[in-house]
C-alpha positions in Angstrom: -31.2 28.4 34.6 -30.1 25.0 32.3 -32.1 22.1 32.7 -30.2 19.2 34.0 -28.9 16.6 31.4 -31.7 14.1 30.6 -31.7 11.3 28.2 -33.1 13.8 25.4 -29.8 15.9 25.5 -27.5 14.1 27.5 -24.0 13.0 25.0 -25.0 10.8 22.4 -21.7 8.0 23.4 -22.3 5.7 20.9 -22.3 8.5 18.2 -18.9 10.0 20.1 -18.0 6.1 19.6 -18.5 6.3 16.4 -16.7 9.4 15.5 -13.5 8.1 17.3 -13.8 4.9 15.0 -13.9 6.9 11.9 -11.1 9.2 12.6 -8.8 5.9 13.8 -8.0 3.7 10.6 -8.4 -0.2 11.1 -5.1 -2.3 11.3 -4.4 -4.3 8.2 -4.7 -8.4 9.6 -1.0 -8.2 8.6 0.1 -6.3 11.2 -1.8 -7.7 14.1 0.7 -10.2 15.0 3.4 -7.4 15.5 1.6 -5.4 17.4 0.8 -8.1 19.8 4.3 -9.0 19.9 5.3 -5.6 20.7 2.9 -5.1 23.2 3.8 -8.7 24.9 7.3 -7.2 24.7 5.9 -4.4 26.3 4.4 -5.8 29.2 7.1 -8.4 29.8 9.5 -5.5 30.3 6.8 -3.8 32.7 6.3 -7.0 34.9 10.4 -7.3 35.2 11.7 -3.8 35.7 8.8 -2.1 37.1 9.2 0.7 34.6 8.6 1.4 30.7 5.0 1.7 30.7 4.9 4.9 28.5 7.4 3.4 26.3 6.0 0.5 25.8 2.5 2.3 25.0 4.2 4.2 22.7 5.8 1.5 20.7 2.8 -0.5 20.7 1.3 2.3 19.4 3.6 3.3 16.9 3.8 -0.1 15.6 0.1 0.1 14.7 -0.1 3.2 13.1 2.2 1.9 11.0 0.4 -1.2 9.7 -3.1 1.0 9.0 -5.3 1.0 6.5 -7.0 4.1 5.8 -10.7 3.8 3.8 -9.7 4.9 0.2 -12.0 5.7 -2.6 -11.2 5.4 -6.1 -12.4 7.7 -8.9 -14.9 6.9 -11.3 -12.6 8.1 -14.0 -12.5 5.7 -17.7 -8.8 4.8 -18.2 -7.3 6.0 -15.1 -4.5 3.9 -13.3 -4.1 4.4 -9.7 -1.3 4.5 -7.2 -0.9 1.6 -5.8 1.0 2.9 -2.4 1.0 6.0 -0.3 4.7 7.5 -0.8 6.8 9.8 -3.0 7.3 9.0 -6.5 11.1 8.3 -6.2 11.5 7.6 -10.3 9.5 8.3 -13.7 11.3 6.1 -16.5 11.4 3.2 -19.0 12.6 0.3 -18.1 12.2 -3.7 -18.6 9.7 -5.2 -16.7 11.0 -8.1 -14.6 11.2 -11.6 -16.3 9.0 -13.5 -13.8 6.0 -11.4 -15.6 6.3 -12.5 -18.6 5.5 -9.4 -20.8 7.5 -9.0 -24.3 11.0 -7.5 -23.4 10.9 -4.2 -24.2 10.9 -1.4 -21.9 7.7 0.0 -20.8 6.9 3.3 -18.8 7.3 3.0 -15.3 6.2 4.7 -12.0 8.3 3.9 -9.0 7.1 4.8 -5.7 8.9 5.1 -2.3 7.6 4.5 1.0 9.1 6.0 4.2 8.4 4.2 7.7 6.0 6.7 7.9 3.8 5.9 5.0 0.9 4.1 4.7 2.3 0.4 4.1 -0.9 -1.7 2.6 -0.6 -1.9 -1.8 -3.7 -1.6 -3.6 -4.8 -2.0 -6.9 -4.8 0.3 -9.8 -7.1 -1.0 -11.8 -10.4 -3.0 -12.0 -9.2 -6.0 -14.1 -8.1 -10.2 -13.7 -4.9 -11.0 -11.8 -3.1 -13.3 -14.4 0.1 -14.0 -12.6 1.4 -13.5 -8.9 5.2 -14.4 -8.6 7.0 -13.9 -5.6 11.6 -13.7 -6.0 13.7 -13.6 -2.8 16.4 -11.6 -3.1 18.6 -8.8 -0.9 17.5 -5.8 1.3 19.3 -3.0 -0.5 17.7 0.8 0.2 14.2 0.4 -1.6 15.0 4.0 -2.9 17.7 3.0 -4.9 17.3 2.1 -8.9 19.0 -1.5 -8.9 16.8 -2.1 -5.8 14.1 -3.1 -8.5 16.6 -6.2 -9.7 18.2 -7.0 -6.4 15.9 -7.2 -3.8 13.2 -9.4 -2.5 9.8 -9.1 -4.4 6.2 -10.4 -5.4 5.4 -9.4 -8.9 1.7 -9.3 -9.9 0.7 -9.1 -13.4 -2.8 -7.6 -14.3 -5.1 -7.9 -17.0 -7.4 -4.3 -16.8 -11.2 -5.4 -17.2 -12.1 -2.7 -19.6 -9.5 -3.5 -22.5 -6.8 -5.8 -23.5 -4.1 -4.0 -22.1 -1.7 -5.7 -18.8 0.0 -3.8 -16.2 2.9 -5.2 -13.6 2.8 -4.1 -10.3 5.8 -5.2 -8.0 6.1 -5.0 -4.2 10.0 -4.6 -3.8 11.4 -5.1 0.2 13.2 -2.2 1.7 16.4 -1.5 3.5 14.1 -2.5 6.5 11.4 -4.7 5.3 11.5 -8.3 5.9 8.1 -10.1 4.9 5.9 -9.3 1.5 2.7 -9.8 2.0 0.4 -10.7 -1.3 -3.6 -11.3 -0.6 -4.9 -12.0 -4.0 -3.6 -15.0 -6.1 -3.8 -16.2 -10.0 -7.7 -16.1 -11.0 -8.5 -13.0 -8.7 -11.1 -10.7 -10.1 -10.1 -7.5 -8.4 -11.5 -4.1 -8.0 -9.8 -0.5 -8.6 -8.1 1.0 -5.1 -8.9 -2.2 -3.4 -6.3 -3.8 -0.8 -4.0 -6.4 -2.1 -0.9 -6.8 0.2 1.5 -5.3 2.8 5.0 -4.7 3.0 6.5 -4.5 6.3 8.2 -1.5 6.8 10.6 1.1 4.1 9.9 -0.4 0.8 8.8 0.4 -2.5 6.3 -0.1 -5.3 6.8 -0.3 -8.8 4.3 -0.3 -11.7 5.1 -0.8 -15.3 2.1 0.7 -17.3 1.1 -0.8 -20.9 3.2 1.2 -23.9 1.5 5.1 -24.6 0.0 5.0 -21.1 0.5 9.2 -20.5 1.9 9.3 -17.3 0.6 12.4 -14.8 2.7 12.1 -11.9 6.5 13.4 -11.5 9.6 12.6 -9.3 9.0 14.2 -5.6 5.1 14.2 -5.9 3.3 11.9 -3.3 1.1 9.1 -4.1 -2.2 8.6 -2.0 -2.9 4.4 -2.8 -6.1 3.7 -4.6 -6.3 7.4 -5.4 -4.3 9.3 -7.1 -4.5 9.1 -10.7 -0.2 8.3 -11.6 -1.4 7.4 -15.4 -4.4 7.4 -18.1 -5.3 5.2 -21.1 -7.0 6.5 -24.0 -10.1 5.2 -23.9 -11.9 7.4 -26.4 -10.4 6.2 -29.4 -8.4 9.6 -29.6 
C-alpha cells in the first residue's frame, strides 16, 4: 500500500512553477501596453453586456503571444551574420542600401525577411559590433512583402559597425500592411551583442539587411529565419 504524500515526495510547486515559466516566453515591454488595452477592452465589454468573457481571454491572449520574446542563443561561429527576425526569407538580391545609412551607393547583397502576424515580432542583432547610425523615415503602409515596400514605407534604419573587423552592415525595420509603431531600443554609441534584442515592430512587417560586399549568403527565398539564430550570411574570416 503507497505511503501518503509527505513533504519528501509530495509535488515540488515551485519546480512545476518553474517549468510553466520556461515553456511561456516573456512579453517584450513593447507590447505590455496593448495587452492591457486589450484586456481593459476586454473587461469593459464583460461589465456592459454580461457576455464575451472567452473572447476577450482569447484576445488578450492572442495579443500577447504575439508581442513574445523567446530566449535565443547565438552561435559561437567567427564571421557569421545572424537573422535578425523570425519569418520567411521573402527576397535574396542586390540592391542599394537606403540613403539615410550613408554607405557608398552601390548595391550590396541583401536578405529580406517577412514576418506574418504569426511570427515572432522582436528584431535582434546579427552581429557583435558598434551601432554607428539609427535613423528612423516615415513613410506609407504598403504589404511589407512587397519589393518597393523597402522605399515606400515607414522605417528605422540602423547601421552597424561588426566588432571583429572593419566591415558595416544595415539592418532596416520596414512597417507592414498592418504595422503602425517601430520600435528601436538601442541608439548611436550602442555596443551591442550578437542575437541580442533591439526593437519591435508591431504586427506584419518586414526586416531587411544589406550585408558588406562578398558576404556568401546561406539562406534562400521560402526558408524561415529563427532571430539571433540562424546563420543568413558568413564573412571570411580566415584570410581565405
Amino acid at each position: 500500500m503507497d505511503a501518503p504524500d509527505s513533504p519528501s515526495n509530495a509535488p515540488d510547486l515551485a519546480h512545476i512553477a518553474g517549468l510553466i515559466r520556461s515553456a511561456i516566453p516573456p512579453m517584450h515591454p513593447g507590447g505590455r501596453p496593448v495587452v492591457a488595452g486589450v484586456g481593459a477592452a476586454a473587461l469593459l465589454l464583460r461589465a456592459i453586456t454580461g457576455r464575451g468573457t472567452l473572447l476577450g481571454l482569447a484576445a488578450t491572449a492572442a495579443v500577447a503571444a504575439f508581442f513574445r520574446e523567446p530566449t535565443r542563443v547565438a552561435p559561437d561561429r567567427p564571421g557569421a551574420l545572424l537573422a535578425p527576425a523570425d519569418g520567411t526569407v521573402a527576397l535574396v538580391d542586390h540592391a542599394l542600401p537606403p540613403a539615410e545609412l550613408g554607405l557608398p551607393e552601390e548595391k550590396l547583397p541583401r536578405v529580406s525577411v517577412f514576418l506574418s502576424v504569426l511570427d515572432v515580432h522582436v528584431q535582434r542583432i546579427p552581429s557583435d559590433g558598434r551601432v554607428e547610425r539609427v535613423v528612423y523615415r516615415p513613410g506609407k503602409f504598403l504589404s511589407a512583402d512587397l519589393d518597393k515596400a523597402s522605399e515606400d514605407n515607414e522605417r528605422n534604419s540602423l547601421l552597424l559597425r561588426l566588432a571583429d573587423g572593419p566591415e558595416r552592415i544595415g539592418v532596416v525595420q520596414i512597417a507592414g500592411l498592418l504595422a503602425r509603431r517601430i520600435v528601436c531600443q538601442v541608439n548611436e554609441g550602442s555596443e551591442v551583442a550578437a542575437g541580442e534584442t533591439y526593437g519591435l515592430i508591431r504586427f506584419g512587417s518586414r526586416v531587411d539587411t544589406y550585408l558588406p560586399p562578398g558576404a556568401r549568403v546561406l539562406v534562400s527565398p521560402g526558408q524561415r529565419t529563427i532571430g539571433g539564430e540562424t546563420v543568413i550570411a558568413e564573412l571570411d574570416r580566415n584570410g581565405s
